[in-house]
C-alpha angles and dihedrals in degrees: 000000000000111000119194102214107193115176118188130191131029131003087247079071099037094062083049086054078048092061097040094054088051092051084050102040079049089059086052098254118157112226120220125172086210107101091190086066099041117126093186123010129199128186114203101199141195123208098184103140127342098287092051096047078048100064097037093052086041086049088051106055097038078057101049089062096070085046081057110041106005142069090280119114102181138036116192128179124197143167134045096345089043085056100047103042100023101146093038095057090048093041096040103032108053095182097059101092095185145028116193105189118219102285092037097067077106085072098060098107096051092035087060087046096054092042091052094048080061099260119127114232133215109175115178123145128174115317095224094060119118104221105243109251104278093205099242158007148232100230113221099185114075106272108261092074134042142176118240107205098209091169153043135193127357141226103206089108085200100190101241094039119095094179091107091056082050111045111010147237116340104273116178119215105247109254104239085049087057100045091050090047093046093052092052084061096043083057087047092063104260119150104175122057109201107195113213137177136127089274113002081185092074097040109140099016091109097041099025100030086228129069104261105174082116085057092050094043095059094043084056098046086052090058107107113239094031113119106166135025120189122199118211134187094025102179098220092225087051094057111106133189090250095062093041092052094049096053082050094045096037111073089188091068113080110242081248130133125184095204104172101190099154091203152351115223110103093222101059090031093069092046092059090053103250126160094217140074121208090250082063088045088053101048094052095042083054099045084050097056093036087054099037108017094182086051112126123217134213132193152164135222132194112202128203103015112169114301098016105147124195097258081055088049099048083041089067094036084056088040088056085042097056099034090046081195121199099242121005122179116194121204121199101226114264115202102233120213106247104013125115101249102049083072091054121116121234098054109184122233118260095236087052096049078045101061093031091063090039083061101048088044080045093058090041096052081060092048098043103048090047081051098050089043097053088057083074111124085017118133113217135163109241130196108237104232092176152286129303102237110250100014145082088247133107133193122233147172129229123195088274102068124055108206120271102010099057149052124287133229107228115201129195111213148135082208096113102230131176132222099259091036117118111223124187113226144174117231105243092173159309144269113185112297087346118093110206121210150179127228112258095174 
């Protein structure tokens, strides 16, 4: 039986798809991306914020008209929108056979085998549960990188933020768990480790009673066949001078930092619930740059939550100014039902968050295309991601950009590379967000 697997939202949920399509493959199911042709199909959604809610309802329902009309006999939804809405998407969507919540993805084989028996499922367990180690994974990334889930969960109770209810308390992986799974990719052929969580910085506080993401670090770098780890959703007061000191110790470990501090005026920063000032943002923005100079920094905004006023507004453009961060994301702020700031007074309307976040993106065009202009005559090692059709040019990746949410590097060549292949390579040019480069080995 041909299954469609579709997994929607961040890269947190994508390892758990990966899971998911291991648990299935296992059970001796065939994979098509052809709905017309699925047997079976299962969305795996995000409802992070209202976009994102948006897709996965709008996914759904495209999809429950093949569970009506067409060759497929289950629908079953899973992930952050399962475990939110669980009872409305059985009760208003009859098509929908099966809801796995967000720590019962384990239970997708034998989900697929009840539903198809004829029984409806609803599978979901405590929230707080860390899905036992599954023993593999299908990756969906091409091979040479993959993303290394350290963490579930998280306890920052941020106000506008309705992850905890989601997905849980923060639970850290425990570390011998990580490394073995870590050396099965690296014999898979993948070359880049990507760390995610809802916060990497805390990783270890609840097992260990100490942050150890320094510890696991190290015990990664020393994996043979990984080249590159990448650390992501890196909260900036969590940030210490021993893992500072390992990324700039380590050469295995991108000059790369995920810091996701959402503003900087003091004001709005305490109503979201934040545990840092902009003085604090400053200080380790400064110290980062002062350790690892080459070091690139990423960052996102949200722009209008409830109360901003203008002066907090000109505050963060003069912040970004004054930061000229790497990367840098905005998000006009979305109410979320049950947070605490949904309920807030003082909304603010949706053509003023707008134009708030146009001008941010605006100041950090600027910012990003002198940056990437002033990389010209620079050498750099680049990850080969693969070859523009028709032409003697290939697409690549440096330390700077993490796949699908940054620039590439595109390099004209007659060189044959491979996706997965390091290439080293001098900086000719730039086109926008894009670096342009010529083969040096």
């Amino acid at each position: 039986m041909k299954i469609l697997f579709i997994s929607l939202g961040c890269d947190k949920n994508l390892v758990d798809s990966e899971v998911m399509l291991k648990l299935l493959e296992e059970k001796g199911y065939q994979f098509t991306e052809d709905e017309t042709e699925a047997d079976i199909i299962v969305i795996n959604t995000c409802c992070f914020i209202n976009d994102a809610k948006e897709e996965s309802v709008n996914t759904i329902l495209e999809m429950a008209e093949y569970r009506k009309s067409g060759k497929c006999k289950a629908l079953i939804v899973t992930g952050c929108l399962a475990q939110r809405y669980q009872n409305e998407i059985l009760e208003e969507i009859e098509e929908v056979d099966a809801v796995l919540g967000t720590t019962t993805y384990d239970a997708i084989a034998e989900t697929v085998e009840k539903v198809l028996g004829g029984r409806k499922q609803m599978q979901v367990e405590d929230i707080d549960r860390l899905v036992p180690d599954q023993g593999g994974r299908v990756l969906t990334t091409g091979g040479h990188y993959a993303h290394l889930k350290i963490a579930e969960g998280c306890d920052k109770h941020c106000t506008y933020c309705i992850i905890p209810k989601l997905r849980g308390r923060f639970r850290s992986v425990p570390e011998e768990r990580l490394v073995a799974e870590a050396e099965k990719l690296a014999e898979q052929g993948v070359k880049e480790l990507i760390l995610v969580a809802q916060e990497t910085t805390l990783y270890g506080v609840d097992l260990y009673g100490e942050k150890r993401l320094p510890e696991l670090l190290k015990k990664l770098a020393a994996i043979p066949g990984i080249r590159w780890i990448r650390v992501q959703y890196c909260y900036p007061e969590e940030i210490t001078e021993e893992l500072i000191q390992v990324m700039k110790q380590e050469p295995k470990i991108c000059h790369y930092l995920d810091l996701p501090i959402q503003h900087a005026s003091d004001r709005i920063l305490k109503r979201m619930g934040r545990r840092t000032t902009q003085a604090d943002l400053r200080n380790i923005i400064g110290r980062l740059r002062e350790e690892i100079p080459d070091i690139c920094l990423r960052t996102t905004l949200i722009t209008g939550f409830p109360g901003e006023t203008q002066e907090d507004h000109e505050e963060l453009m003069r912040f970004v100014d004054d930061c000229e961060f790497d990367r840098l994301g905005v998000f006009a702020y979305s109410p979320e039902e049950d947070t605490p700031a949904a309920a807030m007074p003082d909304q603010i309307p949706e053509e003023v968050k707008e134009e708030r976040r146009a001008e941010l993106m605006e100041l950090q065009q600027e910012i990003a295309f002198e940056k990437a202009e002033e990389m010209t005559g620079r050498e750099l090692t680049v990850m080969i991601e693969g070859k523009v059709a028709d032409e003697n040019a290939y697409v690549g990746r440096t330390y700077k950009d993490a796949p699908d949410v940054d620039g590439y590097l595109f390099l004209n060549t007659d060189e044959i590379l491979m996706s997965g292949d390091f290439a080293k390579v001098r900086v000719t040019g730039a086109v926008e967000y894009d670096l342009i480069g010529e083969l040096i080995e």
